[in-house]
C-alpha positions as a Markdown table, in Angstrom:
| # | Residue | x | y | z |
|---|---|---|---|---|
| 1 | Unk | 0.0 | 0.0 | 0.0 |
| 2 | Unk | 1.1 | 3.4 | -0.9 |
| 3 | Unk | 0.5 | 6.0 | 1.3 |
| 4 | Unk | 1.5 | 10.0 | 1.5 |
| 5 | Unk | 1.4 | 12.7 | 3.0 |
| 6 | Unk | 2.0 | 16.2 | 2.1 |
| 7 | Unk | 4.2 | 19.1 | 4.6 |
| 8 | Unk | 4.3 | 22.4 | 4.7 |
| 9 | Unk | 6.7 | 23.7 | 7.5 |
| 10 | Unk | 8.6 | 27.0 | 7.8 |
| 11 | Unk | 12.6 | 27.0 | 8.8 |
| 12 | Unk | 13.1 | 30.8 | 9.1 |
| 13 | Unk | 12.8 | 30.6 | 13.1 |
| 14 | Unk | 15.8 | 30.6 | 15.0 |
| 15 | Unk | 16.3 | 27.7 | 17.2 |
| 16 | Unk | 13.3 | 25.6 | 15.5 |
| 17 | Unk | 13.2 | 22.1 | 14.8 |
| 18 | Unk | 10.9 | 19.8 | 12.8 |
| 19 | Unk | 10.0 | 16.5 | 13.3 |
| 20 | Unk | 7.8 | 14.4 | 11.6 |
| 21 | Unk | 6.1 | 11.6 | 13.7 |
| 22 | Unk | 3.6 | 9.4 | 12.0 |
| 23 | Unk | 1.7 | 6.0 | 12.3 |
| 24 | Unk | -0.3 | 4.6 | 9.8 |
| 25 | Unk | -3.9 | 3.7 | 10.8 |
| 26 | Unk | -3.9 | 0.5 | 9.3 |
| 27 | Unk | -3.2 | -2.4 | 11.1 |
| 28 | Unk | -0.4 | -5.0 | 10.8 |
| 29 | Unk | 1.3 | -3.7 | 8.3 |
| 30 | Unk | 5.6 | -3.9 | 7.9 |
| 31 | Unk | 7.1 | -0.8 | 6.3 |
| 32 | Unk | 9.2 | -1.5 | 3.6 |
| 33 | Unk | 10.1 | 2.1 | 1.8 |
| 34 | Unk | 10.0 | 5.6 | 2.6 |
| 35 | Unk | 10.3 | 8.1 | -0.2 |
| 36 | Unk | 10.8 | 11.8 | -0.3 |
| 37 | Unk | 10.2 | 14.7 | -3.0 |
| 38 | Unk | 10.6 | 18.5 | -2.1 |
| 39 | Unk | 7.9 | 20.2 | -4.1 |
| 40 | Unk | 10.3 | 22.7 | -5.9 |
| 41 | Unk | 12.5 | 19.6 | -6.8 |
| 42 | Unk | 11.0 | 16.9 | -9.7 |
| 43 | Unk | 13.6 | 14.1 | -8.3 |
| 44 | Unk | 11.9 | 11.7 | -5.5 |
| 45 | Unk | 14.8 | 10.9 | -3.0 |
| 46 | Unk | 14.3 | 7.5 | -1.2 |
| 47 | Unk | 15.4 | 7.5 | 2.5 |
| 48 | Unk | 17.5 | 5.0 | 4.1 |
| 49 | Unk | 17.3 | 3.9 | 7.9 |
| 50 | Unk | 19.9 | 6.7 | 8.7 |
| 51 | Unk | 17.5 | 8.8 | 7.9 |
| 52 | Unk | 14.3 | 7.7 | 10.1 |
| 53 | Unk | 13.6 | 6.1 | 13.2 |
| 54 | Unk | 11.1 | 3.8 | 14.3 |
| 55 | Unk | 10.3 | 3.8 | 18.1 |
| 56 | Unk | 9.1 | 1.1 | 20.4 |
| 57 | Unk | 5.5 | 1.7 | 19.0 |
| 58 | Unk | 6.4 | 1.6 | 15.3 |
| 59 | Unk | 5.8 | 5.5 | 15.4 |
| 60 | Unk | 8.1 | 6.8 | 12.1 |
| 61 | Unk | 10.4 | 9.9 | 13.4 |
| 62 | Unk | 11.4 | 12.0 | 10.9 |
| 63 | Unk | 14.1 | 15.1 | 11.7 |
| 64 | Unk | 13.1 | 16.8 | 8.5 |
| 65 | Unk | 15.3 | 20.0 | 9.6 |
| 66 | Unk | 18.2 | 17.7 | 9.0 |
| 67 | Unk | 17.3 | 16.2 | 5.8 |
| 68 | Unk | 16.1 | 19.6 | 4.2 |
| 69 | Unk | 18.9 | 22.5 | 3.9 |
| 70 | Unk | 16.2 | 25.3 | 2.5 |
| 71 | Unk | 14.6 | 27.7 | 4.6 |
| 72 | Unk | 10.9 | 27.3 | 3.6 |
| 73 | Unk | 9.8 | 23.7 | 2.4 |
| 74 | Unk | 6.7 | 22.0 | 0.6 |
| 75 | Unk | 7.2 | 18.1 | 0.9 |
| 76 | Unk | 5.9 | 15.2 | 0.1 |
| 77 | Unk | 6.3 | 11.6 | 1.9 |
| 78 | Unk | 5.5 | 8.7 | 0.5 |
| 79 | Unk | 5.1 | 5.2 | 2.5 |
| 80 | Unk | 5.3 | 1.6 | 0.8 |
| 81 | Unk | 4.2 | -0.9 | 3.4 |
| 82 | Unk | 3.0 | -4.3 | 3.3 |
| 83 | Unk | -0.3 | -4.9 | 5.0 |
| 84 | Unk | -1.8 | -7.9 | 6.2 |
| 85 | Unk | -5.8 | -8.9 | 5.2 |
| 86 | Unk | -7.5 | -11.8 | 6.7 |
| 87 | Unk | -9.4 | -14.5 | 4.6 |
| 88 | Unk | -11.9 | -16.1 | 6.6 |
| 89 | Unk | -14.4 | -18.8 | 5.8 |
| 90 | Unk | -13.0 | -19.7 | 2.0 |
| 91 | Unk | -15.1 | -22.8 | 1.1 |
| 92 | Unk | -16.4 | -23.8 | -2.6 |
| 93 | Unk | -19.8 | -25.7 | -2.0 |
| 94 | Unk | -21.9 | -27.3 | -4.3 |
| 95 | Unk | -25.5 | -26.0 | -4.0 |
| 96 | Unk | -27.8 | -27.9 | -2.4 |
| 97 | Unk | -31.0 | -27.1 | -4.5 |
| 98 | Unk | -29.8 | -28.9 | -7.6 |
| 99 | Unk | -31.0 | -32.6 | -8.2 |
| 100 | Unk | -28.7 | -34.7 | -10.3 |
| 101 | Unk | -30.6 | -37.3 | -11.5 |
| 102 | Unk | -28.8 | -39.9 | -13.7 |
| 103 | Unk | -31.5 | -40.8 | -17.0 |
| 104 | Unk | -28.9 | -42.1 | -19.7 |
| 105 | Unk | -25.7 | -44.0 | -19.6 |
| 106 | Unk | -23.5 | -40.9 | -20.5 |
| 107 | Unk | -24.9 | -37.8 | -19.4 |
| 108 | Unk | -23.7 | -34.0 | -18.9 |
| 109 | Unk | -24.7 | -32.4 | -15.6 |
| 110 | Unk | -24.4 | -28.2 | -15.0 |
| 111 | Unk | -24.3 | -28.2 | -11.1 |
| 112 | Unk | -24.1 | -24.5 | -9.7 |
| 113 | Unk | -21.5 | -24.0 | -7.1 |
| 114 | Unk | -20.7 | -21.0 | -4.2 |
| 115 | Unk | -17.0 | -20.2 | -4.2 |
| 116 | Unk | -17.3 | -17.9 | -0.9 |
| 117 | Unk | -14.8 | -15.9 | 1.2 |
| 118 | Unk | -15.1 | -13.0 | 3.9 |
| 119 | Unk | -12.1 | -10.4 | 3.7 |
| 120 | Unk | -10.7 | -8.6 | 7.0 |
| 121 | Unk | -8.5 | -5.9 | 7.1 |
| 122 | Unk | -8.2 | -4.2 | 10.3 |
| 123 | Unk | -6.8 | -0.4 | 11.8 |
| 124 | Unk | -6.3 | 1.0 | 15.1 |
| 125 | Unk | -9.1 | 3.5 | 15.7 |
| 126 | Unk | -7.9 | 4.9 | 19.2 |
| 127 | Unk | -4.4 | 4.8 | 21.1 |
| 128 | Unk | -2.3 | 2.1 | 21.0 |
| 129 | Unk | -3.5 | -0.3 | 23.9 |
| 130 | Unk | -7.0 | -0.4 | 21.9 |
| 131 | Unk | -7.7 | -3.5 | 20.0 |
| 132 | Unk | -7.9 | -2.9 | 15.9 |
| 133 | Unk | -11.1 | -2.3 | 14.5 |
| 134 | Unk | -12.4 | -3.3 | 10.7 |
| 135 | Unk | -11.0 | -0.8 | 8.1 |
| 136 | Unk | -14.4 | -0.2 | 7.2 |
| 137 | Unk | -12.6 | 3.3 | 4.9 |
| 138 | Unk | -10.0 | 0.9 | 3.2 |
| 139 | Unk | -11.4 | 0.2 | -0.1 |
| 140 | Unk | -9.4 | -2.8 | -2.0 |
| 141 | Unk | -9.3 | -3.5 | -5.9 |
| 142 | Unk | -9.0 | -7.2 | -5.9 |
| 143 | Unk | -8.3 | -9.8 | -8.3 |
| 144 | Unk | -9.6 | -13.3 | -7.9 |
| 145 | Unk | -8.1 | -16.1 | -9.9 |
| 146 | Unk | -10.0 | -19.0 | -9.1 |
| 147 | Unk | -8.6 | -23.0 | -10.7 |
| 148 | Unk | -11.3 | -24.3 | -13.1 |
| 149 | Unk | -12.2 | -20.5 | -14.2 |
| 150 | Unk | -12.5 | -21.2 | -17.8 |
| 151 | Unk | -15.1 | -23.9 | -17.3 |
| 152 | Unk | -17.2 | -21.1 | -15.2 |
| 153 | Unk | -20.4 | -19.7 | -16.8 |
| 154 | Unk | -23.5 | -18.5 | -15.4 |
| 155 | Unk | -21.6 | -15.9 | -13.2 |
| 156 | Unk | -23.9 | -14.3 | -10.6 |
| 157 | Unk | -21.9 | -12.0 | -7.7 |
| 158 | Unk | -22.5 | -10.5 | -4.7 |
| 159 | Unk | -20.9 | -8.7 | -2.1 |
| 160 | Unk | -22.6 | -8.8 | 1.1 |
| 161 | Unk | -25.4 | -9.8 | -0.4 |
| 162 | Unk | -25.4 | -6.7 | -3.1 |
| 163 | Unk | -25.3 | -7.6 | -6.5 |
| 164 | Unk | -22.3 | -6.7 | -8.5 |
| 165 | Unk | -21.8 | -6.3 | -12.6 |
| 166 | Unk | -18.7 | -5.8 | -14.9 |
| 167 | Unk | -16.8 | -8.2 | -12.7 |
| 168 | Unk | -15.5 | -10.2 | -15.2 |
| 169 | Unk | -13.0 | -9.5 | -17.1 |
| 170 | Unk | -11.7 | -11.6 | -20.4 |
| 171 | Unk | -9.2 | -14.0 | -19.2 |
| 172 | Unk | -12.5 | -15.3 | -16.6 |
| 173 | Unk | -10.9 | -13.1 | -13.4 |
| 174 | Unk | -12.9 | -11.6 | -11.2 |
| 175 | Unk | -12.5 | -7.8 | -10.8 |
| 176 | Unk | -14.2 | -6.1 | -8.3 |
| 177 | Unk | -13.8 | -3.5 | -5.3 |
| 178 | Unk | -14.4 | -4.2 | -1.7 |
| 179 | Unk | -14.4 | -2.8 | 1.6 |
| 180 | Unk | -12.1 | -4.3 | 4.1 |
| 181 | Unk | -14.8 | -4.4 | 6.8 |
| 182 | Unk | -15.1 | -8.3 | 7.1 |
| 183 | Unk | -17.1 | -7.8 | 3.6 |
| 184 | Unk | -18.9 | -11.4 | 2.5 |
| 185 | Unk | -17.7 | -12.0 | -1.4 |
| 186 | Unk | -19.4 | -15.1 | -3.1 |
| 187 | Unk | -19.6 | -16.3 | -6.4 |
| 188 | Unk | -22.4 | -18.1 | -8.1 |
| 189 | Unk | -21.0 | -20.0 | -11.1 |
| 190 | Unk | -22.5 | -23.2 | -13.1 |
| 191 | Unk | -20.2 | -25.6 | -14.6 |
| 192 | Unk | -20.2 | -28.9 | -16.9 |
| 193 | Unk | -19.2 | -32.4 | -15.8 |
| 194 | Unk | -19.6 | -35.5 | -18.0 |
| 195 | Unk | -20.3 | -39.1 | -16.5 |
| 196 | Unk | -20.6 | -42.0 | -17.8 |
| 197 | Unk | -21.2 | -45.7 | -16.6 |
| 198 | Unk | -18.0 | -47.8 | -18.0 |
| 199 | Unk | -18.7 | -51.3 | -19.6 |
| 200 | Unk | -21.9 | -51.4 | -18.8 |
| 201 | Unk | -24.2 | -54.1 | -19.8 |
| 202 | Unk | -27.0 | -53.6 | -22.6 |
| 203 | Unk | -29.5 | -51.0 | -21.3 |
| 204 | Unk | -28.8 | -51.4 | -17.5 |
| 205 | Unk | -26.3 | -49.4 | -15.7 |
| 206 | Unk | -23.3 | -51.9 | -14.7 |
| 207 | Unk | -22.0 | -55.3 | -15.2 |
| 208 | Unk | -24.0 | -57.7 | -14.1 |
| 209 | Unk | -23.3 | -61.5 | -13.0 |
| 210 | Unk | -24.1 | -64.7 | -11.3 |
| 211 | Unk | -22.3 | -65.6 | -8.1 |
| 212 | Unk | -22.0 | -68.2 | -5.4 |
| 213 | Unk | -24.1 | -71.2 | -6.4 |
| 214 | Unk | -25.1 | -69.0 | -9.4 |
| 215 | Unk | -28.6 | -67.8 | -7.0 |
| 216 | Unk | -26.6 | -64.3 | -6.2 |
| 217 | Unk | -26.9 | -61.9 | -8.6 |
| 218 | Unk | -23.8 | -59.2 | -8.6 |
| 219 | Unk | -24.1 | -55.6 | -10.0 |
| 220 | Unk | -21.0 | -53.8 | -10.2 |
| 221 | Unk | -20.8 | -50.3 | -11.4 |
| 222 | Unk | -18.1 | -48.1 | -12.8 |
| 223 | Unk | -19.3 | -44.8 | -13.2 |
| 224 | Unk | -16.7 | -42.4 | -14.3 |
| 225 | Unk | -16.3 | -38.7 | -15.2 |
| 226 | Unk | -14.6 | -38.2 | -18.4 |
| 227 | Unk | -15.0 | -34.4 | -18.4 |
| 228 | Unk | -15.4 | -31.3 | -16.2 |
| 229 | Unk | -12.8 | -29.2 | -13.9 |
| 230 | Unk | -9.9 | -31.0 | -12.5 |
| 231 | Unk | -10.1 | -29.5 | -9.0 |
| 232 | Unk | -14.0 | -29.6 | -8.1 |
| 233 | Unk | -15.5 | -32.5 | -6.9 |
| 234 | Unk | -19.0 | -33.5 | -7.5 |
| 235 | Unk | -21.3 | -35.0 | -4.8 |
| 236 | Unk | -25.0 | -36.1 | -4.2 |
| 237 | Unk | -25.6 | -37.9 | -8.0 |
| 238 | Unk | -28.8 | -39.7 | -8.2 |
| 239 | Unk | -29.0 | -43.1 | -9.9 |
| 240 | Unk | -32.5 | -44.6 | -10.3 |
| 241 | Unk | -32.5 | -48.3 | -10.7 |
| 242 | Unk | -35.4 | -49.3 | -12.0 |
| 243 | Unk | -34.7 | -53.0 | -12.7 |
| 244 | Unk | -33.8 | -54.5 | -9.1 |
| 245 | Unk | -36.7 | -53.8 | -6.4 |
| 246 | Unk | -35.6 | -53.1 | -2.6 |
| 247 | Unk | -36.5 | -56.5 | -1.4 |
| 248 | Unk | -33.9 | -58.1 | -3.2 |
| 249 | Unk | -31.4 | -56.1 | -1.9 |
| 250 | Unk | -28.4 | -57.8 | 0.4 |
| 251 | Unk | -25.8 | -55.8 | 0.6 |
| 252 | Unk | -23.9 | -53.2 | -0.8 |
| 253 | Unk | -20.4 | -51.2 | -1.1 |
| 254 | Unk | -18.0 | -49.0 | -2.6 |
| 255 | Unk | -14.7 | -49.8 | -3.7 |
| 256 | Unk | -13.1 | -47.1 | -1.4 |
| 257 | Unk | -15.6 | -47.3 | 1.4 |
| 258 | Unk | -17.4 | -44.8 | 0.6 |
| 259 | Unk | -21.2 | -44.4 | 1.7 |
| 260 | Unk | -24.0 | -45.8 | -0.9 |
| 261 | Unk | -27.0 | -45.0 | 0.0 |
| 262 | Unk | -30.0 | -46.9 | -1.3 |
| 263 | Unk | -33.6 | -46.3 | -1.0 |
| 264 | Unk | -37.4 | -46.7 | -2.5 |
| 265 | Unk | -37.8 | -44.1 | -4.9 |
| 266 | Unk | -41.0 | -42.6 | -4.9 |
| 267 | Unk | -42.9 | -43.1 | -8.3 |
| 268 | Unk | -44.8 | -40.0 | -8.8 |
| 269 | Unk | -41.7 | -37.9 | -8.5 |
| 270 | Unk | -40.0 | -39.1 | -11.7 |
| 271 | Unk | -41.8 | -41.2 | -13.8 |
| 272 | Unk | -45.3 | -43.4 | -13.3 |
| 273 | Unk | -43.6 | -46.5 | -15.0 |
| 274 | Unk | -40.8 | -46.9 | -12.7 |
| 275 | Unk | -42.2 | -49.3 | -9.5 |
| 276 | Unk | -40.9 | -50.3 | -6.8 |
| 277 | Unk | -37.3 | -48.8 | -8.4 |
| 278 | Unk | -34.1 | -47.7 | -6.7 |
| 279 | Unk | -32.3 | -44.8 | -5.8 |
| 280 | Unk | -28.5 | -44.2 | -4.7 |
C-alpha cells in the first residue's frame, strides 16, 4: 500500500526544529520504503534507515530540519508498506438445491457452485492499547483467480449480499472492489461435468453377473467422469434403478468405502412406469 502525505513547514525561526512523527492507521502492516520529493525539486529521493527512526511503538520519526537544507519547504512523503488482510471462511460448495438425476448411460450435468470468502482488514481507531477495528474506509481493488475459471459460466456475484456487474474480465478473473470491513464476497457460477457408466451391460447401468451357487446376482458399477474441472468434486448424484426392487437387496459397497446409499424411490416424482425402483 502506498500511502503519502504532504508538509508544509517553515525553517526561518531561530532555534526551530521539525519532526515528523507518523503512524499509519492500518493495522499490521511492515514498512518496507520511505520516499521523499521536495515540491520545488522533480527528483523523488528515497530515504534510508539513517534517515528515520522507528520507536518502540512503530511511530516513524522524521528530523526533517536535518534532511532539508532550504529555509521554507513544501514536501511530500510517500510510505510503501506491506499490509496484512485476513481470509476467513474460504469454502467452494456445491449447492444444495440442484438434483442430479442420472437418466442415460453418459450424461452431462451443470451443477451451480458457491465459491465464498469473507475479507478482513483491520486499523487501530484509538491509542495504541485499543484492539484494531475493521477498516471499514479501506477500499481494496482485488483480483480473484480461481482453478477451473474457464469452465465457469452463469456468473452471478455478490458482495454482502449486493449484487455486482462488470466483474468479469476476459481471461474469466474476477475484478471487483471491496471494503475491508469483514465484507462477504461469493460467487455463483455453473459448470459442466460429464459421467458416464464404464462397460456397462445392454440398457442397464453396470456389469451384471451370477455368483456363489449361481442364486446371487452381482451388479458392479463403474461410473466415471470423463469431463469437467480437474479441482472440483461433484457429490450427491442420483442413480435410479429401475430393474432390481428393494426386497432383493443384500448388501452393498463401494470400492473405497465410501457411503452408498439406497432407497425406494417414490414413483410420482419421476416417472409413473418406474415401481418399486431404486435410488442411490
Amino acid at each position: 500500500i502506498n500511502e503519502s502525505i504532504s508538509v508544509q513547514f517553515n525553517s526561518s525561526v531561530s532555534g526551530s526544529e521539525g519532526y515528523l512523527i507518523y503512524s499509519p492507521k492500518l493495522y499490521p502492516r511492515v514498512l518496507n520504503q520511505v520516499l521523499v520529493k521536495n515540491n520545488t525539486d522533480p527528483i523523488i529521493v528515497e530515504l534510508n534507515e539513517e534517515d528515520y527512526t522507528l520507536d518502540s511503538n512503530d511511530y516513524f520519526v522524521f528530523n526533517y530540519m536535518n534532511f532539508f537544507s532550504t529555509s521554507f519547504h513544501n514536501f511530500s512523503i510517500y510510505f510503501i508498506f506491506e499490509y496484512t488482510l485476513t481470509l476467513e471462511a474460504w469454502d467452494l460448495t456445491q449447492n444444495p438445491s440442484d438434483v442430479l438425476s442420472l437418466t442415460q448411460q453418459i450424461q452431462t450435468f451443470s451443477p451451480s457452485f458457491y465459491y465464498n470468502f469473507t475479507l478482513i482488514g483491520t486499523k487501530i481507531a484509538g491509542n495504541l492499547t485499543t484492539l484494531p477495528v475493521p477498516a471499514g474506509n479501506l477500499v481494496l481493488g482485488i483480483i480473484v483467480n480461481p482453478l477451473d475459471k474457464d469452465l465457469f459460466f452463469d456468473h452471478i456475484l455478490e458482495i454482502d449480499d449486493q449484487i455486482k456487474v462488470l466483474f468479469l474480465e476476459p481471461d474469466k478473473k474476477i475484478n471487483v472492489t471491496i471494503s475491508a470491513d469483514a465484507k462477504l464476497f461469493s460467487l455463483k457460477f455453473s459448470i459442466n461435468f460429464t459421467m458416464v457408466f464404464e462397460n456397462s451391460v445392454d440398457f442397464s447401468w453396470a456389469i451384471d453377473r451370477l455368483i456363489g451357487d449361481r442364486d446371487i446376482r452381482e451388479r458392479i458399477y463403474f461410473p466415471s467422469l470423463i469431463s469437467g474441472p480437474e479441482h472440483i468434486f461433484l457429490k450427491d448424484i442420483t442413480l435410479i434403478e429401475s430393474t432390481i426392487i428393494v426386497d432383493q437387496i443384500i448388501s452393498n459397497s463401494s470400492l473405497f468405502e465410501r457411503n452408498v446409499n439406497v432407497f425406494d424411490e417414490i414413483v410420482s416424482i419421476t416417472q409413473e412406469t418406474i415401481e418399486n425402483s431404486l435410488i442411490f
